[in-house]
C-alpha positions in Angstrom: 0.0 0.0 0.0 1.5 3.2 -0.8 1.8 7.2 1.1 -1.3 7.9 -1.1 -2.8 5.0 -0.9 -3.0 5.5 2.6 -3.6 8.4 2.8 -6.5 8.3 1.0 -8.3 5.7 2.8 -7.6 7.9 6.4 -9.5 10.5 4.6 -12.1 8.4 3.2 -12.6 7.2 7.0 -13.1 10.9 8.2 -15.5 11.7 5.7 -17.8 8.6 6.0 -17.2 9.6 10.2 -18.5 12.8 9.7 -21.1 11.9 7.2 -22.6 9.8 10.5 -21.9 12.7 12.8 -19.0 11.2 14.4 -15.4 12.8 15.1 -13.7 12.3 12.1 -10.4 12.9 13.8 -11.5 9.4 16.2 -14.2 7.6 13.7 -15.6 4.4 15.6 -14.0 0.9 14.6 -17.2 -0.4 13.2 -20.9 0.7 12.1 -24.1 -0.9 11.9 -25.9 -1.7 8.4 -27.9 1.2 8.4 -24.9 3.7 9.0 -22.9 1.8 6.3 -25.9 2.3 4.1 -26.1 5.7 4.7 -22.6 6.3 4.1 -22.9 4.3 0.8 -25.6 6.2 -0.3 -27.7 2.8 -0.8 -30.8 1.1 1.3 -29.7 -1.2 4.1 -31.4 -4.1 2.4 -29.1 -3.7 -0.8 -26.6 -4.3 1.6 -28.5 -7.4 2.3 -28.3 -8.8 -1.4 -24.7 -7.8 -1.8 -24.1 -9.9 1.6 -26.0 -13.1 0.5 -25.0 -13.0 -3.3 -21.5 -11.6 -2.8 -21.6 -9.0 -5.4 -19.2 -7.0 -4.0 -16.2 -7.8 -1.9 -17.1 -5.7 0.9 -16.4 -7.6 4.2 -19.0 -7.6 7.1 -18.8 -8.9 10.6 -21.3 -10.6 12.0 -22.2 -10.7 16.0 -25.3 -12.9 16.7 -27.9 -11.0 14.5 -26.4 -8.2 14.0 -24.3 -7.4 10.9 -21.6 -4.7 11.3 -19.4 -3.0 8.8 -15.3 -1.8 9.8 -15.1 2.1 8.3 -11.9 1.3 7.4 -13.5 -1.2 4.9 -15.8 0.8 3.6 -13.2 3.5 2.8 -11.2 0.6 1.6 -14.2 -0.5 -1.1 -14.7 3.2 -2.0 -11.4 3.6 -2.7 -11.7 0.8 -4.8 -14.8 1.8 -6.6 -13.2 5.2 -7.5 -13.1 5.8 -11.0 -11.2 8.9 -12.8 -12.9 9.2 -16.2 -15.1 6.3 -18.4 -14.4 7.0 -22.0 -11.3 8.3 -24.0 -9.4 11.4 -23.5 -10.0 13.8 -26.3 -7.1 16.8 -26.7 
């Protein structure tokens, strides 16, 4: 992982903590569904289908019933997911 690399993940963390009105300076370790949703910009039950059809590689923890998401994963899959342009570069 590189400076950048890094470095864009620890701001990726503070913006999805502040986007849940947490410190983003000390964001918590991990989120529930809902947060992660809402951080994602997606319903909590899409999370669902991704979960039980593993659409996308974005780890989950599970305690009992409950299903919660690391931050530091989510700003990992963001990262991920970031595109700089779709089609060809015209001069």
């Amino acid at each position: 992982m590189t400076a950048t690399h890094s470095a864009d993940i620890a701001a990726l963390k503070a913006e999805i903590a502040a986007q849940l009105g947490f410190d983003p300076k000390n964001p918590p370790a991990t989120i529930t569904d809902k947060q992660a949703a809402e951080a994602l910009g997606v319903k909590a039950t899409t999370l669902g289908v991704w979960r039980s059809t593993g659409r996308y590689r974005l780890p989950y923890l599970k305690v009992g019933r409950l299903v919660k998401y690391r931050v530091s994963d989510l700003a990992e899959f963001l990262a991920r997911r970031t595109a700089n342009h779709t089609g060809e570069v015209r001069a």
